[in-house]
N, C-alpha and C positions, 0 to 999 in steps of 0.2 A: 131709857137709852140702852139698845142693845151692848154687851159685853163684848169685848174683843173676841174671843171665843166665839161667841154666838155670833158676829159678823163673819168671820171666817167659813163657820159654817154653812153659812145661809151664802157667800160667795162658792162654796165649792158647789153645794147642791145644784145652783145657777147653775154654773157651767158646764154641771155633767146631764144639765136636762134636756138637751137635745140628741135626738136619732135618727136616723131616714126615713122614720114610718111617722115622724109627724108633719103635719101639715103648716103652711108658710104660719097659719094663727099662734099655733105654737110655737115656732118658731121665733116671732115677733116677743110672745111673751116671756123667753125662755131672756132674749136680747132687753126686755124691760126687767128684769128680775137679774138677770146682770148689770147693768147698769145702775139700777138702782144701791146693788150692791158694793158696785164701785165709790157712788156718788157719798157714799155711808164713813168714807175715810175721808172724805174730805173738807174741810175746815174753813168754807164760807159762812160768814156771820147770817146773813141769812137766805138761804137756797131752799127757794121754792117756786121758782118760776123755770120751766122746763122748755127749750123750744125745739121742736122737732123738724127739720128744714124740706120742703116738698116731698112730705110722706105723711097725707092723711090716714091710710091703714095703722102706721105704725105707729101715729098719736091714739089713736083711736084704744088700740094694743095698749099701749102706756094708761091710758084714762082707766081703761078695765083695773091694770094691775092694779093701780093706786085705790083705787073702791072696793078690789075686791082686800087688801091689805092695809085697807087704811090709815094708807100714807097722805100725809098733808103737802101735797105738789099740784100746781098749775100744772097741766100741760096746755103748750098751744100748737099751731102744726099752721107754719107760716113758709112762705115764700122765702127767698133769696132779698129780696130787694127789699124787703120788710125787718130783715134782721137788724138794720140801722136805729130804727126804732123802737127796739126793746132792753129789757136788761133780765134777759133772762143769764142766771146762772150756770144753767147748762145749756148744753148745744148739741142735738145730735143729728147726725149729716148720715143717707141712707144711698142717697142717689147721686153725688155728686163725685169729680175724682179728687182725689189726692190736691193736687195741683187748686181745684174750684176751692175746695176747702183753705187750704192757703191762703188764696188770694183773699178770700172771706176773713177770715183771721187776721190777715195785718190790714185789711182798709176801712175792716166796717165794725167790729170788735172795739172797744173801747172803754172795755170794765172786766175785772173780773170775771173770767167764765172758763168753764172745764166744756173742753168741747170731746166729743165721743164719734167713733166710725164705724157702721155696717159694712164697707163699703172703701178700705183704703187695709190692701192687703199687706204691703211692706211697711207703715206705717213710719215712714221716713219723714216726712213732710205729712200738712196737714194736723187732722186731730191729734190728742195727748193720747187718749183710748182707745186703741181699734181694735173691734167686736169681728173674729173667724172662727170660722168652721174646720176644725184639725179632728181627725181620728173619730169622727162622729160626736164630736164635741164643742160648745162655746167655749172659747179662750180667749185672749186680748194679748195685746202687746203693749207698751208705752214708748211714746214717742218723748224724751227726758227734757229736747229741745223746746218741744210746743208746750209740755206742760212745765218749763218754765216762764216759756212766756206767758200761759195764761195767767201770773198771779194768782193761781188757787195754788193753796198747802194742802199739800194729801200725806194723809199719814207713811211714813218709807214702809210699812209692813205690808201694804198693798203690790209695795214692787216684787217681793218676796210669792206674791200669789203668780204672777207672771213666769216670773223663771222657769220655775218646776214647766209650764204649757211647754214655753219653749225648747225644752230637751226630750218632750217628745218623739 
């Protein structure tokens, strides 16, 4: 099990690994190597099933990192209307707004689950983690609301990774 230390680390390298001159792949991976990094503070008993919601590339993105870092995670890369029937522990929402995410969350959610955003810039509503592009960099926000409803315990020293983004 990585050290606190070493998660930090491996959270900031994430997020400073984006720049104009790469491409969406990297991109993607830069977004699985944060998230992953996120997911590392978090305190479900057992998180391993990953589902990625109408974004085949960026499953795809996800399965890479996890083989090439030999991480032990499902990913799967499902539909809207298929969410009902899973239990995946995380959730990550690429294409959808704010508002779609929401609605997803309180009607079809119904266990534990850390949900995450490409794709929800204010991060008011919706996801707990929303994944942006500030200063030529990945960073996030947290949304304190949704990720208390999700029932996942995240360590508070990940909110402390947050702040610093946002007084850029």
């Amino acid at each position: 099990m990585p050290s606190l230390k070493q998660k930090i680390t491996l959270l900031l390298l994430a997020l400073s690994y984006i720049t104009p001159s790469y491409a969406a792949p990297h991109q993607n991976n830069s977004i699985a190597a944060t998230t992953f990094s996120i997911l590392s503070y978090s305190r479900l008993s057992n998180l391993s099933n990953i589902c990625i919601i109408s974004n085949e590339a960026l499953a795809t993105q996800f399965k890479i990192h996890t083989q090439q870092n030999n991480l032990h995670y499902q990913i799967y890369s499902i539909n809207t209307n298929e969410l009902a029937n899973t239990s995946c522990q995380a959730i990550i929402f690429s294409s959808l707004t704010a508002q779609e995410e929401q609605h997803l969350l309180n009607t079809t959610v119904r266990y534990p689950a850390l949900s995450i955003s490409t794709n929800n810039l204010n991060c008011e509503i919706g996801s707990a983690f929303c994944l942006y592009k500030k200063n030529k960099h990945l960073s996030f926000k947290i949304n304190l609301e949704s990720l208390s409803q999700s029932k996942v315990h995240i360590d508070p020293r990940v909110l402390l990774l947050a702040k610093p983004s946002e007084q850029q």
